[in-house]
N, C-alpha and C positions, 0 to 999 in steps of 0.2 A: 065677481064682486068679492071685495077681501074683507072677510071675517070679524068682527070687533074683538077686542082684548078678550078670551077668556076670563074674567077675573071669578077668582075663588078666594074668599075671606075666612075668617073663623066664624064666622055663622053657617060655613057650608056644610052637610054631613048631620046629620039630627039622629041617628040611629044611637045605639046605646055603646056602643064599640067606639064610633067615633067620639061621641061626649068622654066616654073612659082615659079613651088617649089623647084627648086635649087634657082632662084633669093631671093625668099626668104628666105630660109636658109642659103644661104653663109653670108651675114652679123650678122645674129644670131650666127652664130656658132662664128666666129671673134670677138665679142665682149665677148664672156662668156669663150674665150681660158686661160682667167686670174686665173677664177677661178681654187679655190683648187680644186685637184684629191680627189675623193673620193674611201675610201678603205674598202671593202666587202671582206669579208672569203669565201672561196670556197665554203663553204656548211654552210647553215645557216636553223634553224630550230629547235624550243624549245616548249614544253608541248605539243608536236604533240599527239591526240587523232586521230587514224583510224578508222574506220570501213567498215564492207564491202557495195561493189557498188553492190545494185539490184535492177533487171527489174520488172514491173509486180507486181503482187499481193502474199503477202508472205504467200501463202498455197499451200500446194498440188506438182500438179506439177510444178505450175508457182514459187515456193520459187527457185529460182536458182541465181547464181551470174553471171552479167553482163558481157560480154566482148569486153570491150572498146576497137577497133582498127582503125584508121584515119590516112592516108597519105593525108601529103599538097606536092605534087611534087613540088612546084617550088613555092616559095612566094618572090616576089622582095623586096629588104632591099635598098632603097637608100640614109637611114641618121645613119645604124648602131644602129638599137633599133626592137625589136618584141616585142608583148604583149599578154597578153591573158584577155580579158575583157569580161564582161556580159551586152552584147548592151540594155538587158531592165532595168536596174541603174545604168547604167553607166553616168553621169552630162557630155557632150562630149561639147558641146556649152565655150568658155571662152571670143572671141570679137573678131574682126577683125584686131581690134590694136594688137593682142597678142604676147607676146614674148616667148624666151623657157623657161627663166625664170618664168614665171605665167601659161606657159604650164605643167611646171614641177610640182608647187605646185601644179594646179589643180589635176593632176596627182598623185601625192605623197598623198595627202587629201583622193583621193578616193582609194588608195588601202589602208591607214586604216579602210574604212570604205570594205574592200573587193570585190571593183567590178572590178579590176582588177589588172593586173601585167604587169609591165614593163623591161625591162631587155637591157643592150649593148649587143652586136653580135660579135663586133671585127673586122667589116669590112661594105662592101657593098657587098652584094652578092644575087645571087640569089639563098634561103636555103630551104633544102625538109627537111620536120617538122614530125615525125609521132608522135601521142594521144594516148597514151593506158592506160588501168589499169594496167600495167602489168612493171616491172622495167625493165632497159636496159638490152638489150643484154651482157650478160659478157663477150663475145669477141669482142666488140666493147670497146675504147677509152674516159673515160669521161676524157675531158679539165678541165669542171668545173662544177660543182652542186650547184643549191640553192633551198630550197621550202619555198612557203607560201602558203597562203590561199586564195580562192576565193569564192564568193557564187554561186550560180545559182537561177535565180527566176524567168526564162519567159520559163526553159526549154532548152535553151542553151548555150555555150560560144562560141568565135568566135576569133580563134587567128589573130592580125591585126600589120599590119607595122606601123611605126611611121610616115608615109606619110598620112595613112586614117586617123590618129587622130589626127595630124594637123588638116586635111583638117575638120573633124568636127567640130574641136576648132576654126576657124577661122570661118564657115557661119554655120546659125544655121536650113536652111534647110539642112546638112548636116548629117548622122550619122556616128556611129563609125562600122557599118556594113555595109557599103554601097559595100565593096569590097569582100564582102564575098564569093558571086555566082561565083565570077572572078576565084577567089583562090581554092574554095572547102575547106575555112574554116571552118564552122558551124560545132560547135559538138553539138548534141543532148543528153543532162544530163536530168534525173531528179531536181527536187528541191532540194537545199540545202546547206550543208557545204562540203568545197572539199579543199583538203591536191593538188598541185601542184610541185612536183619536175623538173624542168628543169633543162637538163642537155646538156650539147654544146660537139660534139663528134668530130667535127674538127674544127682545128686551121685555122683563115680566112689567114695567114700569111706561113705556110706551105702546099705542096703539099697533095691529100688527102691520107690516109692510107687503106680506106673501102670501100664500096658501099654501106655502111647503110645510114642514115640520116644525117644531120648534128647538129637537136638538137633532143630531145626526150620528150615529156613532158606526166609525170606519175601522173595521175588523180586517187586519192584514195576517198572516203566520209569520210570526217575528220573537226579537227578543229587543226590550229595553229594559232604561232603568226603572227601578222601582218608586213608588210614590212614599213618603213616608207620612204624609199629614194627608187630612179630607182637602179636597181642590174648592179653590172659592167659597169658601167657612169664612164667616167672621165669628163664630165663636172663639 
């Protein structure tokens, strides 16, 4: 049987943390509704260089290729943004005065520099994420596709809501992993350069169609280009 819509609204969340960060987001958000929409192509991604993902030591028996499999059941969205970042370069700290706007360049800055990815969702929901090396299911529904690039340098990435990295941007004992053990984000990579296709398999506006995931993000060892705005923002 297939699942009805998750829906999660602004009444979702009663605890004293969530009420805090909706107080401060609702103004934020109000004042930057002027701004122009910004428009992303479905699938973006240019001079993409792959290669393959391996474990271990490349002789013998241990030359074999990896196989990257992670489910996030259940990662709460309450501003409509996921990301996937590498908590050891990633600059998370921006001030306490911060806006979304200097949230954003901060943001926008560092995924030229490849430590992480940002993206819109299309709703507020609460979304099950699976990581693989491995491309989507072809009987599953892609919404929308985009890739870029990410590095890895401490050994992991760690896909995060756009609430934890406020919440780092605003106090600086704070990180952008702090929510990770919550979620059962943490993926464990090697070092390196890594190709990211995220792909969104249901509509947060439509009933669901599957029981697979609702996004999918395909981790290859590669190089592309970089992103330079948040993917699918209309702010």
């Amino acid at each position: 049987m297939i699942p009805p819509r998750r829906h999660v609204g602004p009444e979702r969340g009663n605890n004293p943390e969530s009420k805090r960060l909706r107080h401060l987001w609702t103004p934020v958000f109000r004042s930057l509704q002027r701004l122009r929409r910004r428009t992303h192509p479905k699938i973006i991604g240019a001079a993409e260089i792959a290669f393959p993902l391996w474990f271990g030591e490349q002789s013998g028996e241990d030359n074999r290729m990896a196989q990257l499999q992670h489910r996030i059941d259940e990662m709460t969205d309450d501003s409509g943004f996921l990301g996937l970042v590498d908590p050891h370069a990633y600059t998370s700290f921006v001030g306490e005065d911060w806006t979304l706007e200097s949230l954003f360049e901060r943001v926008e800055s560092e995924m030229r520099q490849r430590t992480v990815l940002l993206w819109g969702t299309g709703g507020e929901e609460q979304w099950r994420i699976d990581v693989s090396d491995s491309p989507v299911d072809p009987r599953l529904p892609i919404i929308r596709q985009i890739t870029g690039p990410i590095a890895v340098t401490g050994g992991e990435l760690v896909v995060v809501n756009l609430d934890t990295v406020t919440m780092a941007a605003q106090y600086a004992d704070s990180a952008v992993d702090d929510d990770k053990d919550i979620y059962g984000s943490s993926i464990e990579l090697p070092n390196g350069d890594y190709i990211c296709t995220v792909s969104q398999l249901t509509d947060p506006e439509e009933d669901r169609t599957h029981e697979g995931p609702d996004f999918h993000l395909q981790l290859i060892a590669g190089r592309t280009s970089p992103w330079f705005e948040v993917a699918w923002s209309e702010l």
